[in-house]
C-alpha positions in Angstrom: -49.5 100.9 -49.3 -50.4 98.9 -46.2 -52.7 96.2 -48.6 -50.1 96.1 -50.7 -47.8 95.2 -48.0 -50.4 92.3 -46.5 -50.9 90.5 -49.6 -46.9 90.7 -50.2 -46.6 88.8 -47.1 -49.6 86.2 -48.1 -47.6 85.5 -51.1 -45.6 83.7 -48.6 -46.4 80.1 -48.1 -47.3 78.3 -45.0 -44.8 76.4 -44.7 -42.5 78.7 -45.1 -43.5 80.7 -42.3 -43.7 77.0 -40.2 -39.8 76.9 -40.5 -39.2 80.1 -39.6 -41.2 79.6 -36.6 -39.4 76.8 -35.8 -35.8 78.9 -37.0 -36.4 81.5 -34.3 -37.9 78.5 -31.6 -34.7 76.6 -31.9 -32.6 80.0 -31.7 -33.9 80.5 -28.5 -33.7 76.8 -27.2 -30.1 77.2 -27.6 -29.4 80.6 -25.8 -31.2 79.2 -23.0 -29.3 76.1 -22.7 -26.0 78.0 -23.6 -27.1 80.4 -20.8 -28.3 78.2 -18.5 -27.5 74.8 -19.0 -28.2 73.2 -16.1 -32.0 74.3 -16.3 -32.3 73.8 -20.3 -30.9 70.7 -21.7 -29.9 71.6 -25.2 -31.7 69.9 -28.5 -29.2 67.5 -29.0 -29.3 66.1 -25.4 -33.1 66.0 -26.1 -32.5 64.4 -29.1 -30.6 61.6 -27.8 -33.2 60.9 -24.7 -35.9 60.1 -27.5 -33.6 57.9 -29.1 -33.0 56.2 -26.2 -36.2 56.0 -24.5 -38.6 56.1 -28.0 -36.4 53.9 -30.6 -34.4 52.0 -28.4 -36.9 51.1 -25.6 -40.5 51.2 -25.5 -40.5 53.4 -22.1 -41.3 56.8 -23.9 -44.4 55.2 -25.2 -45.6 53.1 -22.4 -45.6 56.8 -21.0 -47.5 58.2 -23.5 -50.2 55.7 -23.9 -50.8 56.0 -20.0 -51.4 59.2 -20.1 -53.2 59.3 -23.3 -55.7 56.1 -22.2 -56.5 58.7 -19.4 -57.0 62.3 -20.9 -59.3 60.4 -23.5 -61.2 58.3 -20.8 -61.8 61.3 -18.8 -62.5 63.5 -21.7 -65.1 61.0 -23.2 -67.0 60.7 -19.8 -66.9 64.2 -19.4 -68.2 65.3 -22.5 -71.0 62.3 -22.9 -72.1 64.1 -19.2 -71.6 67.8 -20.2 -73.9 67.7 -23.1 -77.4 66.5 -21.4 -76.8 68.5 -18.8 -75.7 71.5 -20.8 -78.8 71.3 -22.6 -81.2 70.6 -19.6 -80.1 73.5 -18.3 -80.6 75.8 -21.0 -84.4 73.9 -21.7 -85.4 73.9 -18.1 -85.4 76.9 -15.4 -85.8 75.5 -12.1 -82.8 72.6 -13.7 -80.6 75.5 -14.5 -81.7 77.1 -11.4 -80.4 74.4 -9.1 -77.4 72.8 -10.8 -76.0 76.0 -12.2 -74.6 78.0 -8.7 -72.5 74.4 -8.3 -71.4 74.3 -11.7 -69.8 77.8 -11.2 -68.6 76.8 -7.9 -66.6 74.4 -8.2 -65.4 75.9 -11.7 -62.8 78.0 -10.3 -61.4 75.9 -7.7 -58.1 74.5 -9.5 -57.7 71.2 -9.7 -54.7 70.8 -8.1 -57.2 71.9 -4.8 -59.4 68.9 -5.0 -56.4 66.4 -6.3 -55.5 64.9 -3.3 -58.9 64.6 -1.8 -59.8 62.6 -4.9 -56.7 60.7 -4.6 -57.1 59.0 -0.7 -60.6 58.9 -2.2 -60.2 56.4 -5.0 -55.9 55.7 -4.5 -53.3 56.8 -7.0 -54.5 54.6 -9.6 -56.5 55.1 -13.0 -60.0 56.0 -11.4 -58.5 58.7 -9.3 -56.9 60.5 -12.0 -59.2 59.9 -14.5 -62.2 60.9 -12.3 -59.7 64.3 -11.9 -59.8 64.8 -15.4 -63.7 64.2 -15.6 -64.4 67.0 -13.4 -61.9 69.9 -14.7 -63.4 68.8 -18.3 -66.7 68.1 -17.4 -67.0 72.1 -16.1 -65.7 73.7 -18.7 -67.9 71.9 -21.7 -71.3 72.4 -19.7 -70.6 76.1 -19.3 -69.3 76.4 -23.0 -72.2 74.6 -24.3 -74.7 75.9 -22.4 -73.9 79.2 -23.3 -74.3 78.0 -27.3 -78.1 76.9 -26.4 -78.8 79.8 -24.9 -77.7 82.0 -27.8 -80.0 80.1 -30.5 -81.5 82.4 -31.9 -85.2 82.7 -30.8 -86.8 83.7 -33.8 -85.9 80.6 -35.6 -87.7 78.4 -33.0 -90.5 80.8 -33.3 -90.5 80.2 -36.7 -90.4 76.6 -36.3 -93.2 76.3 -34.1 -95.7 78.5 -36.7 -95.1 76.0 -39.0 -96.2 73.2 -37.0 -93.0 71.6 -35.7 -92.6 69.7 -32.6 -91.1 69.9 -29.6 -88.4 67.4 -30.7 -87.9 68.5 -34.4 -87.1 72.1 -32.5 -84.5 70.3 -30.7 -83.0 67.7 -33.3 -83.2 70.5 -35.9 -83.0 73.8 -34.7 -81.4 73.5 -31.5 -78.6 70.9 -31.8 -77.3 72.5 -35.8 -77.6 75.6 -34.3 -75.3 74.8 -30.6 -72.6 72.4 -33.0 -70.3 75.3 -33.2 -70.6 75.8 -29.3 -69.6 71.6 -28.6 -67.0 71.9 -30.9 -65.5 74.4 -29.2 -66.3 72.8 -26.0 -64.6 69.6 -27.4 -61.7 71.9 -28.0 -61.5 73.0 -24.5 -62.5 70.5 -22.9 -59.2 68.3 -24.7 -57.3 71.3 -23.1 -58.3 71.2 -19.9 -58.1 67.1 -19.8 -54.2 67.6 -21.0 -53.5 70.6 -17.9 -55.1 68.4 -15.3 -53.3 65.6 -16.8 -50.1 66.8 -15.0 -52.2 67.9 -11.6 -53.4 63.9 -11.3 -50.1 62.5 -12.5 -47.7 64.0 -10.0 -49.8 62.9 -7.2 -48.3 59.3 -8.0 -48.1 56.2 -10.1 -45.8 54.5 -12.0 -46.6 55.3 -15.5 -47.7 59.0 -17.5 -45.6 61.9 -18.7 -46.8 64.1 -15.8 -44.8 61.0 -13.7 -42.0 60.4 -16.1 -41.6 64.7 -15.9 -41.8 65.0 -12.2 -39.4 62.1 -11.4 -36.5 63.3 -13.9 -36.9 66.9 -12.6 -36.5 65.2 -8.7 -32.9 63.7 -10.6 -32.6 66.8 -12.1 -32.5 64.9 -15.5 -33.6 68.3 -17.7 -33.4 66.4 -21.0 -36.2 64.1 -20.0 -38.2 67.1 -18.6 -38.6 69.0 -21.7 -38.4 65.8 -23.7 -42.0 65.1 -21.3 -43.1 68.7 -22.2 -42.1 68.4 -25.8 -44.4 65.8 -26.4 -47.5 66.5 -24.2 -47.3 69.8 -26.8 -47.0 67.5 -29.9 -50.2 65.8 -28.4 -52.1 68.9 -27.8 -51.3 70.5 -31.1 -52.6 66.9 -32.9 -56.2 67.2 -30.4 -56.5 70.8 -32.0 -56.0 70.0 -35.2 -58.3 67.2 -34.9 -61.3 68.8 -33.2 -60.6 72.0 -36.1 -61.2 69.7 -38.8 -64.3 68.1 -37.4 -65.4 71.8 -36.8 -64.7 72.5 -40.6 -66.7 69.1 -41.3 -69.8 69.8 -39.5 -70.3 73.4 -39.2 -68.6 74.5 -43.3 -72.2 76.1 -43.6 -72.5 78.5 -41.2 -70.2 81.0 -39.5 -67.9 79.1 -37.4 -67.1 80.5 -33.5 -63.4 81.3 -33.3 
């Protein structure tokens, strides 16, 4: 009885299920702006921000491509770092040994803790914020890719080496197909992470980013423009996971993918 009643609900498409998500979202967007409406701007309000400030003016997107320019910047730096590292730790002990206690370290301070020290650092421009986003990314890629070299499985390099290969066709071949799945994942993360700390470098100041654009409509108390900000920094994340699940699909389709 219960199979039958999971393959009754497979029969149900996709996209089906989508709009019903969305049915029950929308419901409760507008109980909590019909309950409190001067927190929750309603969907039309919404509606007619993004009209004014996407269609009719370019400010939405000036926005946007701020804060995009810096979560990929920050990302890219941070994950052409966390990969050599990642690996030189996992190939070399007294590496690991040194770097590792650091890594952890500053791992769980949040970034909002090292923000402003960063900020009368380098000022409230693109280097501070981006260097911001380097960090938060930058830790959690190294740990999540170190951990995939260290779980390659041993007997395969064994194996490798009693048929004569080198010490870089164990690494090109073995190592690196066999830690994709692991920076993939980190990639995942790592787009995360840049998007959170995206707000925690934003609000510090500047003129342009959603992280400013939210903070100074919620000091106006301008609600529609707040959730329009969070609206779309969620339409961003969801298009980063998609992208980063396809290239996992591309690249690691022959062998058991980490979820």
């Amino acid at each position: 009885m219960k199979h039958k009643s999971k393959t009754r609900w497979n029969l149900i498409p996709k996209w089906v299920w989508l709009l019903i998500s969305l049915g029950v979202a929308l419901a409760l967007w507008l109980f909590a702006s019909s309950r409190w409406p001067i927190i929750f701007a309603n969907p039309e309000q919404v509606w007619q921000v993004f009209l004014e400030k996407g269609v009719h003016s370019t400010i939405l997107w000036e926005h946007v491509w701020a804060s995009l320019s810096r979560v990929l910047t920050g990302f890219g730096i941070a994950f052409l770092l966390a990969i050599p590292i990642a690996f030189l730790m996992a190939w070399y002990e007294p590496f690991q040994k040194i770097v590792e206690p650091w890594i952890q370290f500053v791992r769980n301070i949040p970034p909002l803790a090292y923000v402003f020290l960063i900020t009368a650092a380098l000022g409230v421009g693109n280097m501070g914020k981006v260097t911001v986003i380097v960090i938060a990314s930058f830790l959690v890629q190294v740990v999540t890719v170190y951990q995939g070299v260290k779980s390659v499985d041993v007997t395969l390099i064994k194996a490798a080496r009693v048929l004569g290969a080198r010490q870089s066709d164990i690494f090109f071949k073995v190592t690196i197909p066999a830690a994709t799945p692991y920076i993939l994942v980190a990639a995942r993360l790592g787009l995360s992470t840049s998007l959170t700390t995206l707000m925690a470098s934003e609000i510090v100041g500047g003129d342009r980013g959603l992280g400013m654009m939210i903070q100074k409509a919620s000091g106006y108390y301008q609600m529609d423009i707040v959730l329009l900000g969070i609206i779309v920094l969620g339409i961003i994340g969801i298009a980063f996971e998609k992208i980063v699940r396809g290239l996992e699909r591309r690249f690691t389709g022959w062998q058991e993918t980490i979820q």
